[in-house]
Each structure stands twice: as structure tokens, then as C-alpha cells.
N, C-alpha and C positions, 0 to 999 in steps of 0.2 A: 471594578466596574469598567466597563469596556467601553467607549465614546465610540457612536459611530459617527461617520462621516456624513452621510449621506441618510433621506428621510424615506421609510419603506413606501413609499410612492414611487421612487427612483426608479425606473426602469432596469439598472443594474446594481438594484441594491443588495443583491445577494451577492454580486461579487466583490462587492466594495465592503460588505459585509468581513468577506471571508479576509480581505487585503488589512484591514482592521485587525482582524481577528491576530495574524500573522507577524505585523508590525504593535502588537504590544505584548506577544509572545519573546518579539526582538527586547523591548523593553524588558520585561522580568525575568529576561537570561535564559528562553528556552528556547525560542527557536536564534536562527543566524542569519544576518544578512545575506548571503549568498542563499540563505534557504528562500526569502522573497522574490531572489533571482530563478530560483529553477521552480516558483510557483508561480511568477511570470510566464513563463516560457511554457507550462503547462495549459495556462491559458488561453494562449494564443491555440494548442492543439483541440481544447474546447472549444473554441469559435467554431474550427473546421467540421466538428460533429455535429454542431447546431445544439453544444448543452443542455444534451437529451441520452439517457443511458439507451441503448441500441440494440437489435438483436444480439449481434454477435456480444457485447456485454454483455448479455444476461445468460450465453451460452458459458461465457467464463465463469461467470460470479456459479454459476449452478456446479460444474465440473472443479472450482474451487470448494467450496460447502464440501463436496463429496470427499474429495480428496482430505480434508483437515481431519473430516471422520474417518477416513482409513486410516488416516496417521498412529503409528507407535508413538512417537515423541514431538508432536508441534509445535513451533517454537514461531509466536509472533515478534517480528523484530520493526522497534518504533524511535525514531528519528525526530529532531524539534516539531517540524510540519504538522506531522502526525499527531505527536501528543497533546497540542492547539487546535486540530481542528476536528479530531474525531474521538475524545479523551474516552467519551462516555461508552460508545460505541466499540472502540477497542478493548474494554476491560468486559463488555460482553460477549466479543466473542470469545474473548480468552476462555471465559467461563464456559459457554456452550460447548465448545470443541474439545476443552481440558487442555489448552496450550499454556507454556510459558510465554512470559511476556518478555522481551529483551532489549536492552536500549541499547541503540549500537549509532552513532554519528560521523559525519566524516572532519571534521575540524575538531581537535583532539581538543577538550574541557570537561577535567575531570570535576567541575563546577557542575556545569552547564548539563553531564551524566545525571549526578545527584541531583540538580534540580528538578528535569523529567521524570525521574520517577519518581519527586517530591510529588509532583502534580499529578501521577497517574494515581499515587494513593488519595489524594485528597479525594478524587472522584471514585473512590472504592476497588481499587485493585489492591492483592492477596501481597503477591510475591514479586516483585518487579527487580529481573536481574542486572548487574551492570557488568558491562566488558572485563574480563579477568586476563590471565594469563593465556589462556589458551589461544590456538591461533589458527587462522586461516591462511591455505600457505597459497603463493601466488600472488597476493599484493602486498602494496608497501604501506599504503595510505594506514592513517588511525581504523577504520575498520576490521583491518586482521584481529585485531583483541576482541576476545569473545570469550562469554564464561563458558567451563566445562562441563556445566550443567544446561547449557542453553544451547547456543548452536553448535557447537563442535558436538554435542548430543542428537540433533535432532535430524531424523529422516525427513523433514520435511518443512521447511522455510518460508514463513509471508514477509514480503519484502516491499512494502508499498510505497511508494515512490524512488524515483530514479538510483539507481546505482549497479549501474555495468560489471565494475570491477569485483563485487561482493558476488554479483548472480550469477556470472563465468565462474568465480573458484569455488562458490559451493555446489555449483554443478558437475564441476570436475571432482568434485570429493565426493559425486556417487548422491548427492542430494537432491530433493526436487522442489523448486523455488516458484513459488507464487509471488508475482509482481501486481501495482494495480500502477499503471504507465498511459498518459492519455499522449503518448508519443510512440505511435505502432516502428518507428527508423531506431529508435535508441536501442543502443548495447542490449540494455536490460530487457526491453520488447523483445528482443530477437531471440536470446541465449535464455530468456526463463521456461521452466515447462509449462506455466500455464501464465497469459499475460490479459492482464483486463484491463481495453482504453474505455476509459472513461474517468471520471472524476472522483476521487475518493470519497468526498461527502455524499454526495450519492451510490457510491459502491458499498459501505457498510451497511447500511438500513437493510439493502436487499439481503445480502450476506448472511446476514442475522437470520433477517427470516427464511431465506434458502435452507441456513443449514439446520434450524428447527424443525422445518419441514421435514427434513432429509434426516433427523436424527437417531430415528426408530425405527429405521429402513435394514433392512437386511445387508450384510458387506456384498453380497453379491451383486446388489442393483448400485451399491455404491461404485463397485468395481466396475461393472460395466458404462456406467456414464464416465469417469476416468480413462476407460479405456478408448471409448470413442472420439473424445474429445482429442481435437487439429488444433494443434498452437499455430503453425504456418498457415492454416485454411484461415483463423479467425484474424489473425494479422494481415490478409490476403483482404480479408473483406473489410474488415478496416478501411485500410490505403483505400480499395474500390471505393468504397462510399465517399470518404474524402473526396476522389476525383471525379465522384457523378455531380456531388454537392457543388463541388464548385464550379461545374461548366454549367450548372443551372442557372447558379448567382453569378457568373459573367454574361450570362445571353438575359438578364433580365434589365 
């Protein structure tokens, strides 16, 4: 049972909520300290939106939905963060889409592997891969190890939250990476094919029901929203909003 901090009256009890959530994930060995550092740091990119999912997020999460159904082989790849804060929600879409689920982190715990996917099954996931031999060539960090049935397989990569180095070298091996980054400047905003700022708790629900929507659809309208879709255009409007929002909030 999870102690929150803070009484849902709180003004920011959803955030305080999720900062809970995070830090007793650190407790039972699934997420890492440094993982509350880079959920920090996604916050602060929250503020700048106004912690509201936005057009241009809804232009991703729809062009993502599309693409996971176009996919031959999609491979959800889940991280501490991840499996603490959207447990339920990731093993759905795995199921909608027919992706593998794949646990890939970057401070190497061969512990810390096993326990995440303890907990994706508890919440009812099938098959939950862990890092093998296989590799990703281009970096050094613990993330190169990957199973050969999961990404070194897969035409097609969800990759939510921050990691530069993973979303360059699966790019360069011909793959195309979905990111969900509420930091339109990082590595991984820049170099994924399709990048959605916004908040991940908020980016699966819609997800879900995007790609339900989207699930009976012919590959041709799938193709086509795929093909239209501007990673630089929505990262463009991004930054913009960012900087109308905030010459609003200095002139007030």
C-alpha cells in the first residue's frame, strides 16, 4: 500500500501523487534514483505546457496508434519509471497492438530486470522479455543488451521516456522509434521518428483508445496518417507554444 503524502485536496496532488508513486518503486527495487532525477526534470517540461495534453500531442499519440498497427514486429520497450507508473496501461497496449513487451534499463540490475517484469506480470502481462545477448551496436551503456526476440527483431520501437543513445542507434539499424519525451531539446525528441511531449500518464489512456479506434481501419488510412505526419513540424510547435506560454506568464 502506497502512503501518500499529500491529501487529494492538495492542489498538486497528482503530482505528489505520482512523486510517491516513484519513490516506493525506489523502495521495492524497480525504479532508481537517478530515475526520480530524470522524472524531476520532466516536470519542470510540464509546467512549461501548462499539464494539459495539447494539439500537437494528440497529433502524435494518433500517428503513433497508426504506426504500432502497421507494424510487423512491435516491440514495447519499459524501463523502472514506466512499469510504476503506467503498469496497467502498458500491458494494454501490448495486447491491442500484439507488441512484445521488453525491459531494457540503463544502470545494469540483473535484479532490478527480474523484478519489473515480476510486476508487469502481477498486473497481467503474457510474456515480458528481458535483455539477452543480443546487441545494439553504437553504444556502450547497459542498454545495448537486448533480446533477440524483442528489439534486435523488431521494425518498430516504443521507447518512452528519455534515452538518446538507445533512439540514435536504433534508428541507425533502419528502425523507427516512438518516444513519449515532455522535452521537445533532448537527444531522443530530436532523432525519434515520431516524438510525443507530453506526460506519459496521460499519453497511454489516449493511446489506448486511439489505437482501438484505429484498429479496424484499413492499412491504407493507417499509411496515410503515418505518412503525413512531421516529427520537426510537431517539435517546432512544441518549442512555439512553450515560448507564447511563457511571454504570456511574464507580462501578467
Amino acid at each position: 500500500m502506497i502512503k501518500i503524502s499529500a491529501p487529494k485536496s492538495h492542489p498538486r496532488f497528482l503530482s505528489l501523487y505520482y512523486r510517491d508513486l516513484l519513490a516506493e518503486g525506489v523502495r521495492i527495487g524497480i525504479t532508481s534514483l537517478q530515475g526520480l532525477t530524470a522524472h524531476g526534470r520532466g516536470e519542470t517540461f510540464d509546467y512549461l505546457i501548462g499539464e494539459k495534453t495539447l494539439l500537437f500531442a494528440k497529433s502524435s499519440i494518433k500517428a503513433t496508434a497508426a504506426l504500432l498497427l502497421l507494424a510487423r514486429y512491435p516491440v514495447l520497450s519499459v524501463n523502472g519509471n514506466t512499469a510504476i507508473l503506467v503498469p496497467k496501461e502498458f500491458i494494454k497496449l501490448s495486447n491491442l497492438v500484439g507488441a512484445q513487451i521488453e525491459v531494457n534499463i540503463f544502470h545494469a540490475s540483473k535484479e532490478r530486470e527480474r523484478k519489473i517484469k515480476a510486476h508487469l506480470e502481477k498486473f497481467g502481462a503474457g510474456r515480458v522479455l528481458l535483455p539477452g545477448k543480443a546487441r545494439i551496436s553504437g553504444i556502450e551503456s547497459n542498454r545495448w543488451m537486448i533480446s533477440s526476440i524483442g528489439q534486435k527483431k523488431a521494425d518498430v520501437v516504443f521507447v518512452p521516456l528519455e534515452d538518446g543513445d538507445r533512439t540514435q542507434a536504433l534508428t541507425a539499424m533502419g528502425k523507427k522509434v516512438i518516444t513519449v519525451d515532455l522535452n521537445p531539446l533532448s537527444r531522443t525528441a530530436q532523432t525519434a521518428t515520431i516524438t510525443i511531449v507530453d506526460n506519459i500518464v496521460r499519453v497511454m489512456p489516449l493511446l489506448i483508445k486511439k489505437a482501438d479506434d484505429l484498429k479496424n481501419s484499413p492499412p491504407e488510412k493507417l499509411l496515410q496518417i503515418v505518412e503525413r505526419y512531421d516529427n520537426k513540424k510537431i517539435l517546432s510547435e512544441a518549442l512555439n507554444f512553450i515560448n507564447r506560454r511563457l511571454h504570456i506568464l511574464a507580462r501578467r
